[in-house]
VOGU-3710 file (C-alpha; in Angstrom, 3 decimals, decimal comma):
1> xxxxxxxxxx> -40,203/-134,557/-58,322  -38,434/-131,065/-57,628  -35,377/-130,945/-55,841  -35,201/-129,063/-52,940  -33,034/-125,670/-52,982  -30,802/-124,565/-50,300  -30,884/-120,857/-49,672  -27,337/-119,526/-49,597  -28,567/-116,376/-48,844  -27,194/-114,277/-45,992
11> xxxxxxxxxx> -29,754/-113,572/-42,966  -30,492/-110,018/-42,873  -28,650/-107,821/-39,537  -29,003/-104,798/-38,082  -27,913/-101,676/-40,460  -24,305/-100,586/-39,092  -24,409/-97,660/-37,029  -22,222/-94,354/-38,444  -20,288/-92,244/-36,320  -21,363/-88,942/-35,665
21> xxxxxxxxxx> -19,885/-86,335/-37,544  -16,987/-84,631/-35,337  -17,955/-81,116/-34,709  -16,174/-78,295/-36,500  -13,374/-76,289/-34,491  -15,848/-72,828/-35,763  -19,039/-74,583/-34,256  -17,005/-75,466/-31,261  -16,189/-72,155/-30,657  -19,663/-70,111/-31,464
31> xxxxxxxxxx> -21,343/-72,698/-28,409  -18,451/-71,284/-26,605  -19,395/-67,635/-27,326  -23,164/-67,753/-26,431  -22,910/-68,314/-22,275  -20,203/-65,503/-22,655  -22,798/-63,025/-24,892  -25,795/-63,626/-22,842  -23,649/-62,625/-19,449  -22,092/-59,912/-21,137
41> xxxxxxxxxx> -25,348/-59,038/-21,789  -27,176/-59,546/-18,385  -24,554/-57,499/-16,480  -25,266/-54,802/-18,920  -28,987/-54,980/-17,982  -28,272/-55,326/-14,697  -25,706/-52,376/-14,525  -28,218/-50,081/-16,216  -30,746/-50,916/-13,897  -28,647/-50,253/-11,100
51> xxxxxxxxxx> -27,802/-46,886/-12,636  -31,597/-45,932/-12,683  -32,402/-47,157/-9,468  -29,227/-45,165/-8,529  -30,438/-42,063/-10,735  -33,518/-41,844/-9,012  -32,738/-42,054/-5,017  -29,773/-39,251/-6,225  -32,443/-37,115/-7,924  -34,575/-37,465/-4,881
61> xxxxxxxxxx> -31,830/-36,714/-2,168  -31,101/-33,405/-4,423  -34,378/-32,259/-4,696  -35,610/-32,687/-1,187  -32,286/-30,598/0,074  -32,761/-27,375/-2,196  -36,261/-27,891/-0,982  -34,854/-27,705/2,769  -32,649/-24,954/2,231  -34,991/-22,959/0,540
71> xxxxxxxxxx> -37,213/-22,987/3,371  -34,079/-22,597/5,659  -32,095/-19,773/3,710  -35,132/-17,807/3,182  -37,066/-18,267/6,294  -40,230/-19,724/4,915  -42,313/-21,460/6,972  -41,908/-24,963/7,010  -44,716/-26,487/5,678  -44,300/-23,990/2,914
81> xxxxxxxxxx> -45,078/-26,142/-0,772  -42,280/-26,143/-2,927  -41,702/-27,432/-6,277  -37,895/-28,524/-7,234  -37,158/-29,762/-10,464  -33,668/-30,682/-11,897  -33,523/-30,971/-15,722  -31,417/-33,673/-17,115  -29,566/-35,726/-15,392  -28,740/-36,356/-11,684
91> xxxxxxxxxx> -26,000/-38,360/-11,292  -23,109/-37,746/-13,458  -23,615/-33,674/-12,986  -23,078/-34,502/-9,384  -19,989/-36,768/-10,218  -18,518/-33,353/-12,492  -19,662/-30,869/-9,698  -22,761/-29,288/-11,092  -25,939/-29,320/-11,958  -27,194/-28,238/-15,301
101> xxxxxxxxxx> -30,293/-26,526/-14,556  -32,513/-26,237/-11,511  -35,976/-25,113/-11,219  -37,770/-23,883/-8,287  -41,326/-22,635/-7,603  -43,744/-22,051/-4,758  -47,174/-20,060/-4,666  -47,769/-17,019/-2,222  -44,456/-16,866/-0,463  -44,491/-14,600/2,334
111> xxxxxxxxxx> -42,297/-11,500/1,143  -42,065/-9,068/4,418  -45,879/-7,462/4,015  -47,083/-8,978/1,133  -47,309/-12,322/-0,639  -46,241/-13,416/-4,172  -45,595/-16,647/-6,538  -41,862/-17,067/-6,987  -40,765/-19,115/-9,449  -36,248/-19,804/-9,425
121> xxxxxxxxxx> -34,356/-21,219/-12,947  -30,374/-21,352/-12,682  -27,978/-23,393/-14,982  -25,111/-25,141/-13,979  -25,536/-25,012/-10,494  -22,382/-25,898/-8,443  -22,769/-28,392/-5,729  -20,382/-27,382/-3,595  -21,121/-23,929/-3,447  -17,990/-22,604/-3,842
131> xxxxxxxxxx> -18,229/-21,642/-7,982  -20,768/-19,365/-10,045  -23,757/-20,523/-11,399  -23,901/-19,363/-16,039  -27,131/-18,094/-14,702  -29,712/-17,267/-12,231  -33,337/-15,612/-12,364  -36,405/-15,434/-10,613  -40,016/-14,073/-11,090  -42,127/-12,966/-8,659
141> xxxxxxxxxx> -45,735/-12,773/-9,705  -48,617/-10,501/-7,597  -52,450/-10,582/-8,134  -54,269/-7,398/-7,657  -54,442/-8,501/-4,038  -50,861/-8,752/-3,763  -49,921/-6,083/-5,466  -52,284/-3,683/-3,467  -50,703/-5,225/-0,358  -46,688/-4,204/-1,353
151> xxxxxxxxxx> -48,019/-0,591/-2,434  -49,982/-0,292/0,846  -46,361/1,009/2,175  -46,779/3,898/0,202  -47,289/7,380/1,474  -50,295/9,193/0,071  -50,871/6,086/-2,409  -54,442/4,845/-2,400  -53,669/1,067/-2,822  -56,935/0,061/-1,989
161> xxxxxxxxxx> -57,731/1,227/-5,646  -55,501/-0,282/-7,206  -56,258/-2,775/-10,114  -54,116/-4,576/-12,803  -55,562/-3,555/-15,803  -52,585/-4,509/-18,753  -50,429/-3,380/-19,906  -50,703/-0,964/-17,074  -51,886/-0,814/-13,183  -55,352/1,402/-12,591
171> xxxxxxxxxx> -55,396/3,481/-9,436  -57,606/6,380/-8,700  -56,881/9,136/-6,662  -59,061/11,594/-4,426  -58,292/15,272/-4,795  -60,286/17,454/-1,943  -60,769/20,656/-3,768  -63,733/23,147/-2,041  -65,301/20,708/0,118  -65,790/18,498/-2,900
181> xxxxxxxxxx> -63,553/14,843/-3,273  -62,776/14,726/-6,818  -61,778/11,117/-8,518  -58,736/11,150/-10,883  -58,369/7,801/-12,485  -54,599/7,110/-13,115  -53,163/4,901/-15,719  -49,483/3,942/-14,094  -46,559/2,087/-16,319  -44,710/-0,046/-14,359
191> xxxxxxxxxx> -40,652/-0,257/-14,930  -37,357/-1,461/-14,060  -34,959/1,773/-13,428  -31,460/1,196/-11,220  -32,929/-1,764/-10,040  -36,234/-0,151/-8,194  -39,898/-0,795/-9,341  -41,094/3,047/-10,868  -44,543/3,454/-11,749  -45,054/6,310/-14,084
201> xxxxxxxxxx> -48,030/7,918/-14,702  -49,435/7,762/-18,786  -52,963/8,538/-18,463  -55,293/10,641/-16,686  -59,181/10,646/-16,385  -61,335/12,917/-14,644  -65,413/12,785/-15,143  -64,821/9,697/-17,177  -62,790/12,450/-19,972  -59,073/12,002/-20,647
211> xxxxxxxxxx> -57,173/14,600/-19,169  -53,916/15,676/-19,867  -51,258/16,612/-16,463  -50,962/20,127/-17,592  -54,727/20,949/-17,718  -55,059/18,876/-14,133  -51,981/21,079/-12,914  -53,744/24,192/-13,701  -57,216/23,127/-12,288  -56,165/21,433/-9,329
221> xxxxxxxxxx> -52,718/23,050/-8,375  -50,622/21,221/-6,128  -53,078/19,511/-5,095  -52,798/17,399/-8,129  -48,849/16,680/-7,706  -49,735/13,166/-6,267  -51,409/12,711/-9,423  -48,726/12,817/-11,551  -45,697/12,260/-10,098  -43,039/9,371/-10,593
231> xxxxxxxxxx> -43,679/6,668/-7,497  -40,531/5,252/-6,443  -41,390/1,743/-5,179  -38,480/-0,363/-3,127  -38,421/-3,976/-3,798  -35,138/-4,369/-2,100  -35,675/-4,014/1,516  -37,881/-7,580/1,058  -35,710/-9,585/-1,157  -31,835/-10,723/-0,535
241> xxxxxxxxxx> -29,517/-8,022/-1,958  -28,356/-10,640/-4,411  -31,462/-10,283/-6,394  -31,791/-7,301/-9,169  -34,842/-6,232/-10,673  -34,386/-6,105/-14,755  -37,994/-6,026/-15,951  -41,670/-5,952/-15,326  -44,644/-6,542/-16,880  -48,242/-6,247/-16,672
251> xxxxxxxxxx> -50,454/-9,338/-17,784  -54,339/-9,251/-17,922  -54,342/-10,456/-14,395  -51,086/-10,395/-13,054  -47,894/-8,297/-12,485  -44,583/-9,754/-12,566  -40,441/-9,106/-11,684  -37,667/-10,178/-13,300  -35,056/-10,679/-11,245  -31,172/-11,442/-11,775
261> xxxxxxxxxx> -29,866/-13,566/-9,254  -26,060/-13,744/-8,608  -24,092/-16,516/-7,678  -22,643/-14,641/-4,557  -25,978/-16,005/-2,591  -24,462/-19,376/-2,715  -21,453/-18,479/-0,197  -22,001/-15,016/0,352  -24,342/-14,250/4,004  -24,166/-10,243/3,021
271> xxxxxxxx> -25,911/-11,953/-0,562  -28,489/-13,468/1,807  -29,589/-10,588/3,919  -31,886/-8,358/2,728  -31,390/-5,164/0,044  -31,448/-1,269/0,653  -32,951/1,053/-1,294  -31,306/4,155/-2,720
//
């Protein structure tokens, strides 16, 4: 018979539960650090988008009151379309005082008899009105339309004739010699002289044959002196006397100005009014 055996064994518990490891003082203080970084970091976002938002009404407020006193200081009608455009920024030039370049352009502007496209760049534009500008021009650009309307003023000019035909402007004239009209076309070079628009006269054509001014001088007499003289045209007396003509040049289908502008416009009315010609 086997004996029975006791079983001293101990009855099996539950494993003992460890303590969690105590966190570190450097882990401690990185959970610290994020909430800090990501507010840090959506101020920043917010700031900058505050700054844009800010950029943009600024750039519009600018824009839409060179637009009004351009039609204002210049007596444009005002539904007249006008393009501003500042380069750059908006609102820290303002914060300094200036602006670092402005553009400005508008199609046929009404220019006393006659109609052009007038396009405005100046660089570090003062806001306050009160300083000078590193630099102003303008261009004023004329069709053969145009142009034919500002030479219209012209004594003894045929500008119905007229034509842009670059690099020069083709005119013809009408000589009445023994009952007969005779056609001289003329071949005029437009320049910039003491601030005045001069066309000169390079080329002559009578019967469709080059002519030179002497030989036309001796056929025609003085009846040919309106053939080849000098004409003095006078921008002035249309534009404000701040403006000065430098250059001009003849494109395939256009004619256009240069024009200095100084800063004396900006506080100046006698710089506002309108130029005299010599």
């Amino acid at each position: 018979m086997t004996a029975d055996r006791d079983d001293t064994s101990p009855l099996a518990g539950p494993a003992p539960r460890v303590p969690p490891a105590a966190s570190s003082p450097a882990t401690r203080r990185a959970r610290r650090r994020w909430p800090w970084a990501i507010g840090v970091v959506i101020v920043l976002v917010l700031a900058a988008g505050a700054w844009l938002a800010g950029e943009q009404i600024a750039r519009g407020v600018v824009e839409q009151t060179i637009r009004e006193q351009a039609v204002t200081q210049l007596s444009l009608p005002a539904d007249q379309d006008i393009d501003v455009e500042v380069i750059g920024p908006v609102l820290l030039p303002l914060l300094v005082g200036n602006l670092g370049e402005v553009r400005v352009s508008s199609a046929d502007v009404p220019i006393g008899d006659f109609s052009a496209d007038v396009t405005v760049r100046a660089q570090d534009v003062p806001i306050r009105g009160d300083g000078d500008w590193s630099g102003a021009y303008a261009s004023v650009t004329l069709d053969d339309e145009q142009l034919q309307a500002l030479l219209a003023n012209l004594d003894e000019f045929p500008a119905d004739s007229v034509q842009i035909d670059a690099p020069d402007i083709a005119v013809t004239f009408e000589l009445n010699a023994l009952l007969t009209t005779v056609p001289v076309g003329v071949a005029l070079t437009p320049r910039a002289e003491a601030g005045e628009l001069v066309l000169t006269p390079t080329s002559l054509r009578l019967a469709g044959a080059e002519i030179s001014a002497e030989a036309i001088l001796r056929q025609f007499g003085a009846l040919a002196s309106t053939v080849v003289r000098d004409w003095d045209v006078c921008i002035a007396q249309y534009l404000p006397a701040a403006l000065t003509l430098t250059d001009v040049s003849v494109a395939p289908r256009a004619v256009t100005a240069e024009f200095e502008i100084d800063s004396s416009i900006l506080r100046d009315d006698a710089a506002r009014q309108k130029g005299e010609c010599s």
